[in-house]
N, C-alpha and C positions, 0 to 999 in steps of 0.2 A: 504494500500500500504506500500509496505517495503522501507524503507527509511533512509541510512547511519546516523548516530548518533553517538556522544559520550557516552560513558557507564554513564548511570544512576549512578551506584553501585560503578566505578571504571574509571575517566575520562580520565585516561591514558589509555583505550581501546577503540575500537571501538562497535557498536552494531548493528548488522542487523541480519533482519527477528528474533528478539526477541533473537539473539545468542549471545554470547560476538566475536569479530573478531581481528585477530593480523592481521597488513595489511604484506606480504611476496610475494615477485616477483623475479624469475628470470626470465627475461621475452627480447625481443625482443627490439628493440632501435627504437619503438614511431610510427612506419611508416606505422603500420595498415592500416589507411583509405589512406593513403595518396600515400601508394605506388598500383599502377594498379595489378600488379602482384602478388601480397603478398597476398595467402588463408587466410584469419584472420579466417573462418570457422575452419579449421586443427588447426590453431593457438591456438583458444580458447578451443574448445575440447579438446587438449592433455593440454592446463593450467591447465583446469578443473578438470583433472585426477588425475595431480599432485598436487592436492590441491592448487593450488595457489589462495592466495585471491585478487589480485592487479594485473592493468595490468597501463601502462601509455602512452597517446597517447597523441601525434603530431598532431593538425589541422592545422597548417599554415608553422612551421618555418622548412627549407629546412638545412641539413647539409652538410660538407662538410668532403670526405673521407681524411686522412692524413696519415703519415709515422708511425703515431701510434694510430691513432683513426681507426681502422678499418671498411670497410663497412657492412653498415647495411641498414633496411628497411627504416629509416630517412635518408638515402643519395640516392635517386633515379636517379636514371637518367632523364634528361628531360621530354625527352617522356613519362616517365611511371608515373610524378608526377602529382597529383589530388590536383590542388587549390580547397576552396572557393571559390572560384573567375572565372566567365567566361574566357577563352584564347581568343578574339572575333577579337582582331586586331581592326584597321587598324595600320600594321606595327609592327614590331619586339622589341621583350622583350632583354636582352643580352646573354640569352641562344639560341638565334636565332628561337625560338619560338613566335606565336601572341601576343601581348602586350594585359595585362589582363586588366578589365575592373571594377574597385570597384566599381561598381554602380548595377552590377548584378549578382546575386547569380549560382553556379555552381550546375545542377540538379544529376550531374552523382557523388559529391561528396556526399551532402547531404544523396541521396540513402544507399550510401557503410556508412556514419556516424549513419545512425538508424539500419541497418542492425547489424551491428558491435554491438550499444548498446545492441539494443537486446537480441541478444544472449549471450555478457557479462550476461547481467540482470539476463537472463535465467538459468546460470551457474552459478550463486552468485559468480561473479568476481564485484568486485569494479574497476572503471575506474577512474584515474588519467586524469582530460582532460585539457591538459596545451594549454594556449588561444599566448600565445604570447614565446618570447624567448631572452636574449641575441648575440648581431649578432658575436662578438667575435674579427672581421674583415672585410674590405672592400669585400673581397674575398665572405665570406658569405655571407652580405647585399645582394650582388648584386644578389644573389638570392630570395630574397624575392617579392612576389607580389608588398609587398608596396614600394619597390624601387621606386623613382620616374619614372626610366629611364624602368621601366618592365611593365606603364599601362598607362590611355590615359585621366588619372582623372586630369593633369593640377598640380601636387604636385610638390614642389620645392626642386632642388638639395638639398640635408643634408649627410653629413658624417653619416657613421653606429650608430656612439655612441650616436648621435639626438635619433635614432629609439625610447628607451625606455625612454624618455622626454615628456613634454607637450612643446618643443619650439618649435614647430609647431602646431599651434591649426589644422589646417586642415589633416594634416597629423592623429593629434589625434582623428577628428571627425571621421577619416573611420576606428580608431579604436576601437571607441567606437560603431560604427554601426555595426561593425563586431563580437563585444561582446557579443548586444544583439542579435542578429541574433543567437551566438548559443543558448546563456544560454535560449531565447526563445525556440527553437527546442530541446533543450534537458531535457526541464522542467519536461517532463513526466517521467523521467526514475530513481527511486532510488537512484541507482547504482555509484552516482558520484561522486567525490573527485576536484573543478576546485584549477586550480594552475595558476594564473594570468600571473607571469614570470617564467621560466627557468634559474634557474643562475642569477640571476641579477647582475650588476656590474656595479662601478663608480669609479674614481679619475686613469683614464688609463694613462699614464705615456708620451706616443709616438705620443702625437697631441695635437694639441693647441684647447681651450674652451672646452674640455671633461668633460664632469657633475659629480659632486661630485656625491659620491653615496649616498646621501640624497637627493639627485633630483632625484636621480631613483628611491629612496623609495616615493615620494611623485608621479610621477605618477602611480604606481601603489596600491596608498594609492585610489587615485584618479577612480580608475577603479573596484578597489575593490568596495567601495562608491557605483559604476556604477550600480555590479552585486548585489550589497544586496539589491537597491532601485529597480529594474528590479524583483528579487523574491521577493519581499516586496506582489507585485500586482499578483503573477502567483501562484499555487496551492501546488508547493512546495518550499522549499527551501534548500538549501544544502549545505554540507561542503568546506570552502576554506582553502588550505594550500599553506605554502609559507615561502620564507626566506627574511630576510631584504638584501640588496642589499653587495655586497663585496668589498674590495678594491686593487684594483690593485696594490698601495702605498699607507702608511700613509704620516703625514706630515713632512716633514724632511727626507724623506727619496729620494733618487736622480735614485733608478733603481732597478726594481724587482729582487731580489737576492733569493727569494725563493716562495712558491707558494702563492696566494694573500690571504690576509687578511680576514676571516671570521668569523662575530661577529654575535652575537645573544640575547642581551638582548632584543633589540628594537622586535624583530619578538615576542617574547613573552610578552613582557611589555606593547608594543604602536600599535605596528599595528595589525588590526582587524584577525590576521591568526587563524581560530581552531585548525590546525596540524602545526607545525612548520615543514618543512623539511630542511633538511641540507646534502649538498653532502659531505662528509667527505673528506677531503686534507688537508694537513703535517702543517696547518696554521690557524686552531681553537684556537677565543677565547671567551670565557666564565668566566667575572666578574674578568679580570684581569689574570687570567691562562690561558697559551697557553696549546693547545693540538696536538700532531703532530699525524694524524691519518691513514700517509701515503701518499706518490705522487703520484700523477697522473699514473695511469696503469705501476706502478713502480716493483710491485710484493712484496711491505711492506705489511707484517703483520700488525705490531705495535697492537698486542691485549690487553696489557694492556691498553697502552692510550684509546683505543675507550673503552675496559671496564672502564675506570674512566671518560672518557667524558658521557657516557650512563650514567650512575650514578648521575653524576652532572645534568645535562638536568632532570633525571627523580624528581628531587627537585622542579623543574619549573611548571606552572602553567596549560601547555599544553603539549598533545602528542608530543614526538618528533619523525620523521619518518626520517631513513638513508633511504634519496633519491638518486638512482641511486649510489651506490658504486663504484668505478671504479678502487678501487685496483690494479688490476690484471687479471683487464674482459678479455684483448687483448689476456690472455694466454690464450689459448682455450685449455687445454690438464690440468691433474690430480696436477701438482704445481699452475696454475689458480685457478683452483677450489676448490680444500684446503683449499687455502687462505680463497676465499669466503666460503665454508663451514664454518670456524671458524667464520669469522666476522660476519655471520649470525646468527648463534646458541649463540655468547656472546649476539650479538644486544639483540635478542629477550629473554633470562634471564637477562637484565636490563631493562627489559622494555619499551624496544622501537621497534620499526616497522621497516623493511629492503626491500630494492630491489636493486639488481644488476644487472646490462645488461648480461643476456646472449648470447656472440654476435655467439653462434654456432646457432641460429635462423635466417631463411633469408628470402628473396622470395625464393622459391625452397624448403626452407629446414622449414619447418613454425614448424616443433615440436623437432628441434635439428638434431644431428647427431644420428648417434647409438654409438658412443662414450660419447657425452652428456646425451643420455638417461642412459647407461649405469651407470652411474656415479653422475655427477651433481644434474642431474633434479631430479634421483630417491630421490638424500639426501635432496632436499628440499623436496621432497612431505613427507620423513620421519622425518622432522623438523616440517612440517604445521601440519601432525597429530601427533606429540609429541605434541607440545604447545597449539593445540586445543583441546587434553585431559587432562589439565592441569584445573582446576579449576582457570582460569586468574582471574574471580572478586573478592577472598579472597587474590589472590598473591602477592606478594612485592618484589623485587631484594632487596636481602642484602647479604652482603659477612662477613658481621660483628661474625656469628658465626665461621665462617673458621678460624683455626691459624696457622694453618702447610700445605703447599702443596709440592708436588718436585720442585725443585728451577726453572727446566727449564717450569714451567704450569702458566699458569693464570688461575682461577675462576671466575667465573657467576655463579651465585645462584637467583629461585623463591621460599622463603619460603609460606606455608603459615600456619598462626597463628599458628607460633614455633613449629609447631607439625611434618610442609610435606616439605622435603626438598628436592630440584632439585637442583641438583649441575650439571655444563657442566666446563669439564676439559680440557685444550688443553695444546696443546704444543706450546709455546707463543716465541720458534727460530726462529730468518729471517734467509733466504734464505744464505747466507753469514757466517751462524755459520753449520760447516761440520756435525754437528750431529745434525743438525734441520732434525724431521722428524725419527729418533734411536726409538726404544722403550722405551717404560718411565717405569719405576716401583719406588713403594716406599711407601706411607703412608698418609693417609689427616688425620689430627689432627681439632677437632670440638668439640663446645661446643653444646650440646644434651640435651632437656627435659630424667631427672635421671629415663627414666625405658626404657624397652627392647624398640630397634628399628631392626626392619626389613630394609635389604638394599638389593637393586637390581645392577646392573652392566649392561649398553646399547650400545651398536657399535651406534653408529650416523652414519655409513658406510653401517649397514645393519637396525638399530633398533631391532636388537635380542637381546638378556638378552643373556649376556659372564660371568655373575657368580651372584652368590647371598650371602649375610654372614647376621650375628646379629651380634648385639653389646649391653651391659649394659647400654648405654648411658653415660648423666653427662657432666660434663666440664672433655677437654682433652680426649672426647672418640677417640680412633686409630681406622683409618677404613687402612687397610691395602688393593691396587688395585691390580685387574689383569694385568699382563703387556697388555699395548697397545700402538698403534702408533694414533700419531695425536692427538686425541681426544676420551672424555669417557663420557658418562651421569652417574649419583647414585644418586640413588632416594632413599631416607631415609622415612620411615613408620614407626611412633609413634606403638607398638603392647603390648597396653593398657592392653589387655585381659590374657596376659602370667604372669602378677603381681601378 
């Protein structure tokens, strides 16, 4: 049986069915099984196509549509949402629907959750299965099953921020019974990636006894514990990724003045995660250095920073996977997706793994637009098969040969052993400088093993070859580029034999 793995060879990657795997997703926002109307058939098939290797699903936690989180298959509507959980009543949930019933399992969800794997499995998509979530706010809580006031199990008023605590054991026993109920039914299946929390988050500013967020890391230290002793006894076992919890405010600090605090040594150092993920926002740190890697669906760039935070992360001890990007998701049109094109293609030349919402995916709409196929979806499928013909288990991101680029680019580079270079070039202007997005031309200065090299020239727009040169190699060899806009690939080839 095939079963998701860290790379033998190379533990910054992944391995399944004997392959090496970059995980890459623009994909739909989680609501697969969860939404009634949502084809996830249609869904997965055109993933499939597009080479995507990652999909990430929502079993429980319900969202809510907002003035800039747009909707998506995770915000359903009442009606068409599919608990775990029986709707059985006696008496009304606050969505004006039956009060659900923790005590017994929902047949009609179950069904659509193996369904779903399956066919993932079948498609060599890897499934993200997030077990639980941050509530965010009262507004959200009060959608969830485990609200006290939405089921008939006797659970005690608690504010949102409770949810992700043990300060309620009961509250915690049903969700620890809910844990294993899945990671039981989905033992069979390869295919898995679980992700304990969503966003986690602690030290919220705007209510009194809100948990540090080291009490949020401890109950999910705690659950973690749960699933590892639960496949300890079942036939497989599989990978958990995850972030350490965030901070709304530090100490000393009197009011969110900008986006909340996210650290990362602990996910790497102390808690049991194999994948680190980490959603990228304007307020990364990393061993004392802040990283600004953009706000919330702001429509930032910032390519450098995530290229030097990739970087830094990939120094660490485990994969790090940009979970859920959200740059610029909200822009559904060719300035959205740019964005993402870039963040994507550096992501994965440093070494790390990427998924972005693509929110042109709906009920209705399960494989994009024809404006997203057109565009978007096609540049990732020409990203998954650039990087998957890459020899990833000799690879390394180094920028260290680079010494000259055009001032308005950033660099990502996967060498491997000094001989094969992948250079991806962008154009690293926000939005806000008039000539982000102009044509670029000019010159990458490189240091080069001293005999011929072969170089290619790649649209990441189309993945055609736009020119080809040699060079004599050496330190300070000049590669002179074709003009282009946005972004370039050059592939440098060691051509030994011309000597």
């Amino acid at each position: 049986m095939n079963i998701l793995r860290r790379h033998p060879a190379n533990p910054k990657l992944l391995q399944y069915a004997d392959r090496p795997l970059v995980l890459l997703c623009a994909t739909e926002h989680y609501g697969s099984v969860m939404n009634r109307p949502f084809n996830f058939r249609k869904y997965l098939a055109d993933a499939a196509e597009k080479k995507q290797t990652l999909t990430r699903l929502f079993l429980l936690f319900r969202e809510l549509q907002s003035a800039m989180n747009p909707y998506s298959p995770c915000k359903p509507e009442s009606t068409d949402y599919i608990s775990p959980f029986e709707r059985s009543g006696p008496g009304d949930a606050l969505d004006g629907l039956p009060r659900y019933d923790l005590a017994r399992w929902n047949p009609e969800f179950f069904e659509r959750l193996h369904a779903f794997m399956s066919l993932a499995e079948e498609r060599g998509i890897m499934v993200e299965v997030v077990l639980f979530s941050h509530s965010y706010s009262e507004e959200v809580w009060s959608l969830n099953p485990l609200h006290p006031a939405n089921n008939l199990n006797g659970l005690p008023a608690m504010p949102w921020h409770a949810y992700t605590t043990r300060r309620n054991e009961r509250l915690f026993d049903f969700q620890r019974r809910y844990l294993r109920k899945i990671v039981t039914e989905l033992n069979r299946y390869g295919n898995i990636i679980y992700e304990i929390c969503n966003e986690p988050g602690g030290n919220f500013p705007y209510a009194e006894n809100t948990p540090p967020s080291e009490e949020v890391d401890e109950w999910m230290e705690a659950l973690l514990t749960d699933l590892r002793g639960i496949e300890a006894k079942l036939p497989n076992q599989h990978l958990v990724a995850g972030q350490q919890a965030f901070k709304y405010i530090l100490p000393g600090e009197t009011d969110v003045l900008k986006d909340v605090h996210q650290f990362c040594e602990a996910s790497f150092e102390r808690i049991g995660f194999d994948i680190v993920n980490m959603h990228p926002l304007s307020n990364m740190w990393h061993r004392g250095v802040n990283y600004d890697l953009g706000r919330f669906m702001r429509g930032e760039l910032r390519l450098r920073a995530l290229r030097d935070y990739c970087l830094a992360m990939y120094r660490e001890n485990k994969p790090l996977n940009l979970d859920e990007d959200n740059a610029a998701s909200r822009f559904t049109d060719a300035f959205g997706w740019t964005i993402h094109r870039k963040r994507a293609w550096t992501s994965l030349f440093c070494g790390a793994h990427y998924d972005v919402i693509d929110f042109s995916i709906n009920k209705h709409f399960e494989t994009g637009t024809a404006e997203s196929n057109a565009s978007f979806r096609n540049w990732m499928k020409i990203l998954s098969e650039t990087i998957h013909a890459i020899d990833l288990v000799r690879a390394r991101p180094d920028v260290s040969f680079i010494t000259r680029t055009p001032p308005e680019t950033c660099a990502s580079a996967l060498v491997i052993d000094g001989e094969i270079h992948h250079i991806y070039l962008a154009d690293a202007r926000e939005k806000d400088d008039l000539l982000a997005g102009n044509p670029i031309e000019g010159s990458l200065v490189v240091n080069l093993p001293a005999h011929p090299q072969q170089i290619r020239f790649v649209s990441p727009v189309t993945g055609k070859t736009i020119g080809e040169a040699t060079t004599p190699g050496g330190d300070g060899a000049v590669i002179r580029l074709p003009s282009f806009q946005h972004d370039q690939l050059i592939e440098i080839h060691s051509n030994r034999q011309t000597l």
